[in-house]
C-alpha positions as CSV (number, residue, x, y, z in Angstrom):
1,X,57.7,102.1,88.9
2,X,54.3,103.5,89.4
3,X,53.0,106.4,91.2
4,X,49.8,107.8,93.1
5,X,47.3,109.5,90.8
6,X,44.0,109.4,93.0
7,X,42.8,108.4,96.6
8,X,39.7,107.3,98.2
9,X,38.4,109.1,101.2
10,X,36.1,107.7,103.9
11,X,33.3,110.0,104.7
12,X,35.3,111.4,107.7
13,X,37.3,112.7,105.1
14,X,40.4,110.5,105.7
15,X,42.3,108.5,102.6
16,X,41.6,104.7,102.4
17,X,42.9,103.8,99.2
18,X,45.6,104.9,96.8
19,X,44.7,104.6,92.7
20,X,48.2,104.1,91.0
21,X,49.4,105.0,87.6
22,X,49.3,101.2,86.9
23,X,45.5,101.7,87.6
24,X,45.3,99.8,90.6
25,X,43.3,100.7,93.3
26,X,45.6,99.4,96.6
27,X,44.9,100.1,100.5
28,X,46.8,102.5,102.9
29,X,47.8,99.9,104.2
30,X,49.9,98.3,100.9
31,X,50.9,101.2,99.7
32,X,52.9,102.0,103.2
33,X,54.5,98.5,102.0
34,X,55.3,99.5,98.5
35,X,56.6,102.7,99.2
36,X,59.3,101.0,102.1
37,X,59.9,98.6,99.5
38,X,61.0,101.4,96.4
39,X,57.6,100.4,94.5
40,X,55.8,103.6,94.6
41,X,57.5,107.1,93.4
42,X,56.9,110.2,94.5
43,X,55.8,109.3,98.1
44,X,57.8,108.7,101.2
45,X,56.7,106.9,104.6
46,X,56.8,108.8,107.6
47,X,57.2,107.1,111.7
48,X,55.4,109.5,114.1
49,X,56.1,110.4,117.7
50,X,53.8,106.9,118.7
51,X,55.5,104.9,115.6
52,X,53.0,104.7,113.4
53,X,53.8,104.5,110.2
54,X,52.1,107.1,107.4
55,X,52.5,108.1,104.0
56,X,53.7,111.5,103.0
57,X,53.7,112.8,99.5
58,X,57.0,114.2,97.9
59,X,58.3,118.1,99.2
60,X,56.1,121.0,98.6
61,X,52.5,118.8,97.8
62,X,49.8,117.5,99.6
63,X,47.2,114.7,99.1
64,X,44.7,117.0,98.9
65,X,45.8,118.1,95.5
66,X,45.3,114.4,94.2
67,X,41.8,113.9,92.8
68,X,39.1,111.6,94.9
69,X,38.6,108.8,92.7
70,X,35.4,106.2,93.5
């Protein structure tokens, strides 16, 4: 099972890619779909108040802390 070890940010700041332990580089957008789906550890999905789907790190971290990998 893999887990996130760097993003990609857009210039607005916001993440647009996930870099995995396996060394991929996969989109928001997958990794929503591998985290539902048990691929990805340490991160959880999250349905807000409109029921949009988002990814959340584990308890007590933040993406932030994850470095931004080109």
């Amino acid at each position: 099972m893999e887990t996130i070890t760097g993003v990609h940010r857009n210039h607005f700041g916001e993440i647009i890619n996930f870099v995995t332990s396996g060394g991929r580089v996969i989109s928001y957008r997958k990794a929503l779909f591998e985290a539902e789906n048990g691929h990805i550890q340490g991160v959880q999905t999250n349905l807000d108040q409109d029921g949009n789907m988002s990814l959340m790190p584990e308890p007590n971290q933040s993406f932030d802390q994850y470095p931004n990998l080109f």
